[in-house]
C-alpha positions as CSV (number, residue, x, y, z in Angstrom):
1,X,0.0,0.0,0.0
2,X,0.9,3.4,-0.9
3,X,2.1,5.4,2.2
4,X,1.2,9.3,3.0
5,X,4.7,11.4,3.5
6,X,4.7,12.4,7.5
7,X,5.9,15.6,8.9
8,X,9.0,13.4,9.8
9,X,10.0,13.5,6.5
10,X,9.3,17.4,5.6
11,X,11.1,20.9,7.4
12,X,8.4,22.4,9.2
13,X,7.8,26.3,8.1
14,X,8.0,28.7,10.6
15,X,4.6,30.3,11.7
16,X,3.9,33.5,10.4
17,X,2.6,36.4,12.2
18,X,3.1,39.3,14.6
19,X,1.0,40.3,17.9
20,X,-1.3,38.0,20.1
21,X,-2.0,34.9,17.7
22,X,-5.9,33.4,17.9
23,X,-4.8,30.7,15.3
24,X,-1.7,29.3,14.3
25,X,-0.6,26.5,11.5
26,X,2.2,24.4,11.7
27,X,3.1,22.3,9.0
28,X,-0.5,21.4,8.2
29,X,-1.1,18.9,5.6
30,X,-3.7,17.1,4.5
31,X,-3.7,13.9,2.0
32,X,-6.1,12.8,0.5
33,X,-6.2,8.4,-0.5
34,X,-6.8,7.1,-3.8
35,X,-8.3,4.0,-3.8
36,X,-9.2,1.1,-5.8
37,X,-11.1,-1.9,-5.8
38,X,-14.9,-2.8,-4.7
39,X,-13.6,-6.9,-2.8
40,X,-10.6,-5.8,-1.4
41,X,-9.8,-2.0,-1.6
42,X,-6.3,-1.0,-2.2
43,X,-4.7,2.8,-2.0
44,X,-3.0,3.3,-4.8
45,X,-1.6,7.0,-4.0
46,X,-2.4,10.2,-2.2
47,X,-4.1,13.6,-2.9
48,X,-1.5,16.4,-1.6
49,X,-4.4,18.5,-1.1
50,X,-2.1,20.8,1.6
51,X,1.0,20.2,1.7
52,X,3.0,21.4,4.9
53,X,2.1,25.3,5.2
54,X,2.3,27.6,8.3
55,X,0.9,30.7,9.1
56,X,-1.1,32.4,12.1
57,X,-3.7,35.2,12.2
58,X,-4.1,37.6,14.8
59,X,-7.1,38.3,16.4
60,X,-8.9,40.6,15.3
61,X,-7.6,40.4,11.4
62,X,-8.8,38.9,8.6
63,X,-6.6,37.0,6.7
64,X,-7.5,36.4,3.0
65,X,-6.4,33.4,1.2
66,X,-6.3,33.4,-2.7
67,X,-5.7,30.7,-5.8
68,X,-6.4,29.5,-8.3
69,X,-9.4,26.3,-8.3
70,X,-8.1,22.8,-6.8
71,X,-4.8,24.8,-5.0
72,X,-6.1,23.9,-1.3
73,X,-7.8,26.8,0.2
74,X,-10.9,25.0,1.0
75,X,-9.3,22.6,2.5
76,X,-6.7,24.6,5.0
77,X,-10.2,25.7,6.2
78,X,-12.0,22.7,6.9
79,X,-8.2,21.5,8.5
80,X,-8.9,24.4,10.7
81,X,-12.4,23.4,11.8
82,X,-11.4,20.1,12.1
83,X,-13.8,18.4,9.2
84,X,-11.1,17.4,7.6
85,X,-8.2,15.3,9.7
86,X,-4.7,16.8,9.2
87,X,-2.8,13.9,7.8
88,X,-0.4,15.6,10.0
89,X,1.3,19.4,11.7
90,X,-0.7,21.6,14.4
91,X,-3.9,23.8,14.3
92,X,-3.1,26.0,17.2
93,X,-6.2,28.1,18.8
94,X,-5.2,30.2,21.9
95,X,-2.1,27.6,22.2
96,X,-4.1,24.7,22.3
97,X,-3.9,22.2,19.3
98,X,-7.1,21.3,17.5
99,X,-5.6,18.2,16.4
100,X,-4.8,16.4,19.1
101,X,-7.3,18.1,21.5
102,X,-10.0,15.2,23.4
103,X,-13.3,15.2,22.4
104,X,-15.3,16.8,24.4
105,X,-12.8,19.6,24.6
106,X,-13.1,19.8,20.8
107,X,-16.6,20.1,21.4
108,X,-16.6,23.5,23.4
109,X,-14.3,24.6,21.5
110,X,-16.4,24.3,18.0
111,X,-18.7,27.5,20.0
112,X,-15.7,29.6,19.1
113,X,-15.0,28.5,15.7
114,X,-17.3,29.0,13.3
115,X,-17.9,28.2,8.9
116,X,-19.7,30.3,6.7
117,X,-19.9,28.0,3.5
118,X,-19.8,28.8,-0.2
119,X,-23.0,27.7,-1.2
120,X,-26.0,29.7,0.4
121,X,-28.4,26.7,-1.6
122,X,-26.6,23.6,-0.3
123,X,-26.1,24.8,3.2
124,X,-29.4,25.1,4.3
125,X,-31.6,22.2,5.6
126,X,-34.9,22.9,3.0
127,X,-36.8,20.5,5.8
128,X,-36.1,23.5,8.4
129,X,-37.5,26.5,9.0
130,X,-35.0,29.7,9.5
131,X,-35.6,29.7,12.8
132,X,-34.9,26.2,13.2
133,X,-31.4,26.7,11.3
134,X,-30.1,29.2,13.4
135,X,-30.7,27.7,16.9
136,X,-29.7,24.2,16.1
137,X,-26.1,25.0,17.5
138,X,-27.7,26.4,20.2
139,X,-30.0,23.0,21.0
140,X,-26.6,21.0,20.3
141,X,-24.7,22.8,22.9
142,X,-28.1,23.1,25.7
143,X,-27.7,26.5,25.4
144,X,-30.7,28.7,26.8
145,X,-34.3,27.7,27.2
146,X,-37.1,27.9,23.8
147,X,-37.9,31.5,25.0
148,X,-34.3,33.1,25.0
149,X,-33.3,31.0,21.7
150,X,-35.9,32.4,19.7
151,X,-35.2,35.8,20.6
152,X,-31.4,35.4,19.9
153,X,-32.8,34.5,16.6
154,X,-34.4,37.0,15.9
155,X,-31.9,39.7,16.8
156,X,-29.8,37.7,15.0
157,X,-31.9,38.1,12.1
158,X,-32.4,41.9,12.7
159,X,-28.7,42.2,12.6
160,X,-28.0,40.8,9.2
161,X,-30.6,42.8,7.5
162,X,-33.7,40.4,7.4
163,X,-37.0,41.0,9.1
164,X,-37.0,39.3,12.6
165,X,-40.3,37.7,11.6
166,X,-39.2,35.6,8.8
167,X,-38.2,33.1,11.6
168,X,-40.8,30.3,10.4
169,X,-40.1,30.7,6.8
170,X,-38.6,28.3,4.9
171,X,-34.9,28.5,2.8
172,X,-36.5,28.4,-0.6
173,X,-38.3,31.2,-0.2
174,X,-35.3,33.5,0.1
175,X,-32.9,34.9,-2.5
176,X,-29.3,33.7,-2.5
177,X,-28.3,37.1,-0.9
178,X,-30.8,36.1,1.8
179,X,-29.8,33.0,2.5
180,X,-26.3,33.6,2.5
181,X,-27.4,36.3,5.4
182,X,-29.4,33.1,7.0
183,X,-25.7,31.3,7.2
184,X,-23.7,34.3,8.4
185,X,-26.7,34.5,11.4
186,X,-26.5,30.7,12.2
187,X,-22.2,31.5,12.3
188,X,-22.8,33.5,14.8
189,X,-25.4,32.3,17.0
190,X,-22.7,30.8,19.8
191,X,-20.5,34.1,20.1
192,X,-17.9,32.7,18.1
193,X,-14.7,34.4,17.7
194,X,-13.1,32.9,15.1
195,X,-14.8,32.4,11.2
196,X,-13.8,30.9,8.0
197,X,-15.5,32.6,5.5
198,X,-15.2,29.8,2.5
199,X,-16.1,32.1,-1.0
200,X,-19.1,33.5,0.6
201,X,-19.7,36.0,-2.3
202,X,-18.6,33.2,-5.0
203,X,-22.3,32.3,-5.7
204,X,-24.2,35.9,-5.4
205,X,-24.4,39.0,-7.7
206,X,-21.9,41.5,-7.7
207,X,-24.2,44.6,-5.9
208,X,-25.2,41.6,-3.5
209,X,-21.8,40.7,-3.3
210,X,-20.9,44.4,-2.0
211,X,-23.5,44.2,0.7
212,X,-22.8,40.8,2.3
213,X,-18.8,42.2,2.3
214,X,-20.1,45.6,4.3
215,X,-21.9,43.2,6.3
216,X,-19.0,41.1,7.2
217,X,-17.0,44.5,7.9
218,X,-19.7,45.6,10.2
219,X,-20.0,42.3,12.3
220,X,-15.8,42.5,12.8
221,X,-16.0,45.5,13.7
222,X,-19.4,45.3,16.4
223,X,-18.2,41.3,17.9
224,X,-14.4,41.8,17.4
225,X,-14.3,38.8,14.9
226,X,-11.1,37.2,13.6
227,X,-12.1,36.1,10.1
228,X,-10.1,33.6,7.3
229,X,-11.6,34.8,4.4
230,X,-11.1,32.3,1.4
231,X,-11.8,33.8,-2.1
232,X,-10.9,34.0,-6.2
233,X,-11.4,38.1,-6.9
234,X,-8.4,39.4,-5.6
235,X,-10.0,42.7,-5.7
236,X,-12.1,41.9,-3.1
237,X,-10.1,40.2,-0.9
238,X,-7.5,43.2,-0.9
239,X,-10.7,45.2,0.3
240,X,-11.7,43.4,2.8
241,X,-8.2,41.4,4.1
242,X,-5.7,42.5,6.6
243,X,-3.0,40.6,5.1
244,X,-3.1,38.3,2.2
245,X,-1.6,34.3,1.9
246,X,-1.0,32.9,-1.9
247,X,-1.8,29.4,-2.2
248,X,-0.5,27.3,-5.3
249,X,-0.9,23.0,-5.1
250,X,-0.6,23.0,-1.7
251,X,1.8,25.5,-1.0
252,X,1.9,28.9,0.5
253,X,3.5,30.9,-2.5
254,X,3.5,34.2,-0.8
255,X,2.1,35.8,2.2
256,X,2.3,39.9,2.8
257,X,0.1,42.8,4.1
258,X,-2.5,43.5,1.7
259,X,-1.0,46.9,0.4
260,X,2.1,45.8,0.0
261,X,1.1,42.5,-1.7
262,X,-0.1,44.4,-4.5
263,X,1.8,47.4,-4.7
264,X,5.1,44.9,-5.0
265,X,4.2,41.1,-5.3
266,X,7.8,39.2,-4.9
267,X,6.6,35.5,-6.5
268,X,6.0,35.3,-10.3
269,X,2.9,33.3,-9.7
270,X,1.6,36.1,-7.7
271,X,2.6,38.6,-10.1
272,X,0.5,36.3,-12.7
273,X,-2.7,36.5,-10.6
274,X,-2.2,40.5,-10.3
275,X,-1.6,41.0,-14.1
276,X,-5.2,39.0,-14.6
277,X,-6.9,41.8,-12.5
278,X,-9.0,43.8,-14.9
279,X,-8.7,48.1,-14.7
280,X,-11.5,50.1,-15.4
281,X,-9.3,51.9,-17.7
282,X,-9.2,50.9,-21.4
283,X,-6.1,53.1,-21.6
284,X,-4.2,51.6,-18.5
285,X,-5.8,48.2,-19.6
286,X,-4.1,48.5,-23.2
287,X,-0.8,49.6,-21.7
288,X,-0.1,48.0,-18.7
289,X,2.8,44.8,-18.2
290,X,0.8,41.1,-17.9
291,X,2.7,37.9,-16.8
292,X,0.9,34.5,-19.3
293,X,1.0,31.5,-17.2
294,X,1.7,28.4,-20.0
295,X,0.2,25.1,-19.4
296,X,-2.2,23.6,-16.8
297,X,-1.9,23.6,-13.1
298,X,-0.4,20.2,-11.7
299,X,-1.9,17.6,-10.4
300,X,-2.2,17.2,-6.6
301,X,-1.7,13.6,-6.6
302,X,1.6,13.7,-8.3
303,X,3.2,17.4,-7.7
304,X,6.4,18.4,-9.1
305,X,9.4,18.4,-7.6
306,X,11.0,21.3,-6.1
307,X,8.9,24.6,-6.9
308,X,5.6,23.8,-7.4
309,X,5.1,26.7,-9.7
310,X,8.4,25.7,-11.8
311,X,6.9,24.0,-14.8
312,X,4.4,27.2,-15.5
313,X,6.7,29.8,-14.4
314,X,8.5,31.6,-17.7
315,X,11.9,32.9,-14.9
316,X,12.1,29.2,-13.9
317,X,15.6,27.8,-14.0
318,X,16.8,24.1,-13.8
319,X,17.5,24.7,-9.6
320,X,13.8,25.3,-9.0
321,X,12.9,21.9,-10.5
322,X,15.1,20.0,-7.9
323,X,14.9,22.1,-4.7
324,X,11.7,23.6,-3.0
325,X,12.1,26.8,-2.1
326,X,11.6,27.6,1.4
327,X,8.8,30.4,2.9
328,X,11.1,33.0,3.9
329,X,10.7,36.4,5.0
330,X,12.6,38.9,2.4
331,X,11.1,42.2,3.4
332,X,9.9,43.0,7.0
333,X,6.5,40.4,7.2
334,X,6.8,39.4,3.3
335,X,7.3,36.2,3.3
336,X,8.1,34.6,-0.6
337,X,8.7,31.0,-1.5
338,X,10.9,31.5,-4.3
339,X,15.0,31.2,-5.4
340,X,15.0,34.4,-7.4
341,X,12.7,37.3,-6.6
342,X,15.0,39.1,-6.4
343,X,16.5,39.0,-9.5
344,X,12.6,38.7,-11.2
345,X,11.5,41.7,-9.1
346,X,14.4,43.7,-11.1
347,X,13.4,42.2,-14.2
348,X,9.6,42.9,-14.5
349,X,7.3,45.6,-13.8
350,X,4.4,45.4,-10.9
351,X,1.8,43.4,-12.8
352,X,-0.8,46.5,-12.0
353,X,1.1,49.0,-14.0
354,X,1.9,50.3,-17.1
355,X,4.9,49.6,-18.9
């Protein structure tokens, strides 16, 4: 049988971050099996869905976590909350690892972590009514009696922008805005401090879009929320993001305060992503320097070795196919996994301007 590479056999990263830490990552990685075989089931590989990546967030922040489709985002999330096993590494909240944490004490915990997920259509129990959905964590944990849950919901409901008596409707009569509101109220129905936002704006309109991201800023700002905010538009993640992680098959490609992310990205795959970013400028738009990606992104179940970006990367030189670049810090809290930034940060222009 085809083993999973341990954490024995990998350099753990060193966390990232500054301040108090609410959540820190060590090393985390999570394989996924391939098997085969309906009698006698055999694994015949592994998915390197994340691949050994480290990083904290304050509390407080939110930090946004961009790729491109299949890269791992989703999953470092559900790592977090536990709904995935690590295959192995830390999850670190308040110093206390989620991984290895008893049961029970996993169980009180989950009040303070909380999921907003991507789809406001397949998150939703049809079979239960709004009110239902929100106060089911709070019937889980035997938290306050029928009268006090109902008007928590309801408050709840007021402060997410829906009428307080909609409690005994039903999720398909409510928009996708809506309902995505329904899931942000049920997130925070046990206090939580903590949230993984996972593409909660993917699936809505673009003005709706706008108004669930205020909304998010506003309930930060009123509960002191620390948020994960997973995402593809990078323009809205530099809006709403403290500081910014770039994931690519696995890896953590580069991790930098927002501003500065964007204003001078260090990794030519990041610099890729950036050059994508339309301007509302035909001008600028006609003008400006873009980085072409060739070929498709690797597979997770056999990665390249060394740089994971090396076989799309146009600087990429014969060292980058047999070493993996380490996530070091090159500017104060820029972090870059990459053998020549340098030396490509001298050679191209920031992807956002012109030539």
């Amino acid at each position: 049988m085809a083993e999973s590479p341990l954490a024995e056999t990998a350099v753990a990263q060193p966390a990232i971050g500054m301040g108090e830490d609410l959540v820190e990552v060590k090393n985390l990685k999570v394989h996924f099996p391939i098997r085969r075989g309906l009698i006698i089931e055999r694994t015949l590989g592994w998915v390197h869905a994340v691949d050994g990546i480290s990083f904290t967030i304050k509390k407080g922040e939110t930090l946004g976590l961009v790729g491109e489709s299949g890269c791992g985002k989703t999953t470092t999330g559900r790592a977090i909350m536990q709904l995935e096993k690590p295959t192995a590494g830390e999850v670190l909240f308040e110093g206390r690892d989620l991984v290895t944490m008893p049961k029970e004490d996993l169980r009180q915990n989950r009040r303070r972590i909380q999921m907003i997920f991507q789809d406001p259509f397949a998150s939703l129990d049809p079979r239960m009514t709004v009110g239902g959905i929100i106060s089911e964590p709070l019937e889980i944990h035997q938290l306050l009696n029928p009268k006090e849950r109902e008007e928590k919901v309801r408050e709840l409901l007021r402060i997410v922008g829906l009428n307080p008596y909609f409690v005994n409707r039903y999720p398909h009569e409510f928009s996708g805005g809506q309902r995505q509101r329904i899931g942000v109220a049920r997130s925070l129905v046990l206090d939580p401090e903590f949230i993984v936002c996972d593409e909660p704006i993917s699936a809505l309109d673009v003005s709706i879009q706008a108004q669930l991201i205020n909304l998010l800023e506003e309930l930060q700002d009123q509960f002191g929320l620390t948020y994960l905010f997973i995402a593809h538009d990078l323009a809205v993640v530099r809006h709403i993001s403290s500081r910014i992680a770039v994931m690519y098959v696995g890896k953590i490609m580069e991790l930098a305060d927002r501003n500065e992310l964007y204003d001078l990205p260090l990794h030519p795959y990041t610099k890729a992503l950036l050059s994508a970013v339309p301007i509302p400028d035909p001008v600028i738009e006609k003008q400006r320097h873009r980085i072409i990606m060739q070929g498709d992104v690797p597979n997770p179940a056999n990665p390249p070795s060394g740089c994971r970006f090396h076989t799309r990367c146009p600087f990429a030189k014969p060292e980058c196919s047999e070493d993996e670049p380490p996530l070091e810090e090159v500017r104060p809290n820029h972090f870059v996994a990459c053998f020549f930034w340098k030396e490509i940060s001298e050679r191209t222009a920031p992807p956002l301007a012109v030539n």
